[in-house]
C-alpha positions as CSV (number, residue, x, y, z in Angstrom):
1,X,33.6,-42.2,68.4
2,X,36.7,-41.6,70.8
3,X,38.1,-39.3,68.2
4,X,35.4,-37.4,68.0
5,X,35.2,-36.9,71.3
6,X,38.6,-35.9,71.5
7,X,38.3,-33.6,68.5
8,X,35.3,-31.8,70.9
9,X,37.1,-31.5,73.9
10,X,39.9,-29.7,71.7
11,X,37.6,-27.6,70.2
12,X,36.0,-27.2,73.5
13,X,39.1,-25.9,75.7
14,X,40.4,-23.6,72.6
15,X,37.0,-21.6,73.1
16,X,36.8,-21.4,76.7
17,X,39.4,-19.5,78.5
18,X,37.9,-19.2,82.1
19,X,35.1,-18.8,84.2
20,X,33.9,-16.7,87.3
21,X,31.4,-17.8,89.7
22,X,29.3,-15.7,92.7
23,X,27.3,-17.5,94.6
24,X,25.1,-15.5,97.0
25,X,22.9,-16.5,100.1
26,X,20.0,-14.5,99.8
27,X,17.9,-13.5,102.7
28,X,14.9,-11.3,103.1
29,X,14.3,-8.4,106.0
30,X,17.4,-10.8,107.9
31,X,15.9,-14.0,107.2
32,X,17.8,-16.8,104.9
33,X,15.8,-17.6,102.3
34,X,17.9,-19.3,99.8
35,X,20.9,-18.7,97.2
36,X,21.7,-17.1,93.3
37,X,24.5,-18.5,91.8
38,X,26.2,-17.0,88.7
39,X,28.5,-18.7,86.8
40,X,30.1,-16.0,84.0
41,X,32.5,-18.0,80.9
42,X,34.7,-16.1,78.8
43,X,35.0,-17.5,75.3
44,X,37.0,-16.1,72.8
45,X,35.6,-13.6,70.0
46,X,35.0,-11.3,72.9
47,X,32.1,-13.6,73.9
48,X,30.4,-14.0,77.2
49,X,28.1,-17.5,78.8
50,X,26.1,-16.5,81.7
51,X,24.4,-19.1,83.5
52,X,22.1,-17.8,86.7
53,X,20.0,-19.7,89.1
54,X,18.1,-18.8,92.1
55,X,16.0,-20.9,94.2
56,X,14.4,-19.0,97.5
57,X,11.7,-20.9,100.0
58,X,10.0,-18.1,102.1
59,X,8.6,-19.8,104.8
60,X,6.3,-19.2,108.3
61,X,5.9,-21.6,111.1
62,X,7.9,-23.8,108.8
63,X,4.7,-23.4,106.2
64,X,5.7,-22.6,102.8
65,X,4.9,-18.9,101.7
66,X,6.7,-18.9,98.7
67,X,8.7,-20.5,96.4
68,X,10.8,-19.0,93.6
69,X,13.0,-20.7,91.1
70,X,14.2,-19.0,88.2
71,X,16.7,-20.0,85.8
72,X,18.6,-17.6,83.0
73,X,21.2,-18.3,80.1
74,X,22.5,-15.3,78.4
75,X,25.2,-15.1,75.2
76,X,27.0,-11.7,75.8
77,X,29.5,-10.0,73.2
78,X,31.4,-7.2,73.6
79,X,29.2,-6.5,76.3
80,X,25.8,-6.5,74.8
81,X,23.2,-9.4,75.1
82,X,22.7,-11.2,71.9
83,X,20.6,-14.0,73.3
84,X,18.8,-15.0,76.4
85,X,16.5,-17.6,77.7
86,X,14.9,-17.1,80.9
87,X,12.4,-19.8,83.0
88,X,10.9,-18.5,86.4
89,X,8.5,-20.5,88.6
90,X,6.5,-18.3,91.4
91,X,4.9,-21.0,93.5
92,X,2.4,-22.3,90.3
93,X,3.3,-19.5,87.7
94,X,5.6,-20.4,85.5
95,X,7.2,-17.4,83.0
96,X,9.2,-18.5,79.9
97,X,11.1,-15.4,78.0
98,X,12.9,-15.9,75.1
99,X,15.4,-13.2,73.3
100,X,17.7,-12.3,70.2
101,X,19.8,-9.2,68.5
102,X,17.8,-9.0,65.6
103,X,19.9,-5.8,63.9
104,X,19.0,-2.8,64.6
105,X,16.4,-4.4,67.5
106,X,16.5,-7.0,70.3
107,X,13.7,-8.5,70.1
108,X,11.8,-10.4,73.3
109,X,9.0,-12.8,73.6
110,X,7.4,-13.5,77.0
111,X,4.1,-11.6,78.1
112,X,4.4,-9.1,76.4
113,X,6.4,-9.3,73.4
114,X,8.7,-6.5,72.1
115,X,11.7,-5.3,70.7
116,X,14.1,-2.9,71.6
117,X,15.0,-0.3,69.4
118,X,19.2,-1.1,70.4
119,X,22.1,-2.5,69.1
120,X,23.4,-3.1,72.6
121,X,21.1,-4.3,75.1
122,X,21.8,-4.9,78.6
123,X,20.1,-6.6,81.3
124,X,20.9,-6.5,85.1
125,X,24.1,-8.0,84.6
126,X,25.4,-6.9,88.2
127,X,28.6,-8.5,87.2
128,X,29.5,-6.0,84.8
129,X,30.0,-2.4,85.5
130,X,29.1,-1.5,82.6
131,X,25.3,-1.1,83.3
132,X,25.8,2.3,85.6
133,X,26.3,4.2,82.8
134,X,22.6,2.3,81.3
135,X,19.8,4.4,80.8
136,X,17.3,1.3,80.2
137,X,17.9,-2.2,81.2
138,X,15.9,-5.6,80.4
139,X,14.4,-7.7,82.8
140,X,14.8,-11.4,82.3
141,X,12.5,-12.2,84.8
142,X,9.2,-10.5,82.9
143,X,10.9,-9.1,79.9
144,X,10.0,-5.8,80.7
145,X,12.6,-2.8,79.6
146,X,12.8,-0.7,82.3
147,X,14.1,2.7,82.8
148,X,16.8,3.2,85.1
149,X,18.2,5.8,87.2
150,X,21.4,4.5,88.3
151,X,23.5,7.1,90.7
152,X,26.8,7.2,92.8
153,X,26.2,7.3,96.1
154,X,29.9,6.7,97.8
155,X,33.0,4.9,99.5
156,X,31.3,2.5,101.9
157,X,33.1,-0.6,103.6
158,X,30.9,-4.1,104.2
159,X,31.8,-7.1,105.9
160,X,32.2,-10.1,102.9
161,X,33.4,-13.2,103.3
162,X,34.6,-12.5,107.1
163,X,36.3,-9.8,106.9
164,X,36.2,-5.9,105.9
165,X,36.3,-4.4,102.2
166,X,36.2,-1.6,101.0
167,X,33.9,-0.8,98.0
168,X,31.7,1.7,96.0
169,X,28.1,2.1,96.0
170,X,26.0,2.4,93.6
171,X,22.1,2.9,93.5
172,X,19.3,1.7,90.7
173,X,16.1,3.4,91.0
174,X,13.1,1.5,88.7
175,X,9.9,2.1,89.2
176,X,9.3,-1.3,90.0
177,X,12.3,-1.6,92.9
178,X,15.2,0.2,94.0
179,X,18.6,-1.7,94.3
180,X,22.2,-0.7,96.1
181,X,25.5,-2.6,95.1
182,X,28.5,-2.5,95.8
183,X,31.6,-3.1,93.7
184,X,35.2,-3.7,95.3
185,X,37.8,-0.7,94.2
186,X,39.1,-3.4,91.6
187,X,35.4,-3.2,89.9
188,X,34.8,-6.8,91.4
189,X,30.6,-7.3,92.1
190,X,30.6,-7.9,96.0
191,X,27.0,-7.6,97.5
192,X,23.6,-6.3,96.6
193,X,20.1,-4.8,98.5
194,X,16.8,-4.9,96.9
195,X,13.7,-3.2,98.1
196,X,10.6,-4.3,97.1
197,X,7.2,-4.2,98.4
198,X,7.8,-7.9,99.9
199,X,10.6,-6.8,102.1
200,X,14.5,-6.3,101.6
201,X,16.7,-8.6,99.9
202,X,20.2,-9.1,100.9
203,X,22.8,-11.0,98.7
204,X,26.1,-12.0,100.8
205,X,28.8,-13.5,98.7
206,X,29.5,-17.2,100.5
């Protein structure tokens, strides 16, 4: 049993070679409403672990509003998704969406099932620059592809993490919200600003 524990934990720390980690308090129209963590593992083979959990509590006169909670796992290699696993709870409504690259199509389960005619999907993986130049990008919340218009919009400096930065901007137009990020000059994700019919969301690296 001890050896094969140790034989794991070899085989273990050969494949990983080091993770990143955002983690974001979230508020909505100024309010704190909660946090997103991100936890991104390299592996080797050009493969990618994303782990991603958000909890928010939106509250009034301390009565409960709403409560999210939604959980994501996503394999990534060489940049596209090859699996994911998504659970979201919206107060009593829980979604489950399940997907896989089934060559030539990703193919998704959920509400509406369907598969993408792509050998490289991508979802909103904020972390990676790569989706401005997407056209389409899954949602792992609903499992809905959505069509993306993703433009430059400038040089901009933003407080994070008390102090100054400078970054780029970035805008996603969907037709079911609009986003702004911002990346640091060294292509590092820093902050993010979603409008949606609820109200703004704000995500400010801790």
């Amino acid at each position: 049993m001890i050896l094969r524990v140790f034989v794991f934990f070899i085989l273990f720390s050969s494949s990983v070679l080091n993770a990143q980690t955002w983690n974001f308090d979230v508020s909505m129209d100024g309010k704190y409403i909660g946090a997103h963590q991100f936890i991104l593992t390299n592996q080797e083979n050009n493969r990618q672990v994303l782990k991603s959990e958000a909890k928010f509590n939106v509250k009034f006169l301390s009565i409960n509003l709403f409560e999210y909670h939604h959980v994501s796992d996503e394999l990534w290699e060489n940049d596209c998704l090859k699996t994911v696993e998504a659970k979201t709870k919206e107060n009593n409504k829980i979604t489950v969406i399940k997907g896989y690259q089934d060559k030539p199509a990703f193919k998704v389960s959920g509400l509406k099932p369907l598969e993408i005619d792509s050998e490289c999907t991508m979802t909103f993986a904020y972390w990676n620059p790569k989706i401005l130049q997407q056209k389409k990008l899954l949602n792992p919340q609903t499992g809905e592809y959505l069509s993306a218009n993703i433009s430059y919009v400038g040089k901009d400096t933003i407080f994070v993490k008390g102090e100054n930065v400078k970054a780029d901007q970035y805008k996603i137009d969907t037709s079911k919200f609009k986003i702004n990020i911002w990346y640091g000059l060294d292509g590092q994700w820093l902050a993010l600003r979603s409008f949606t019919p609820d109200g703004r969301i704000d995500y400010a690296l801790k």
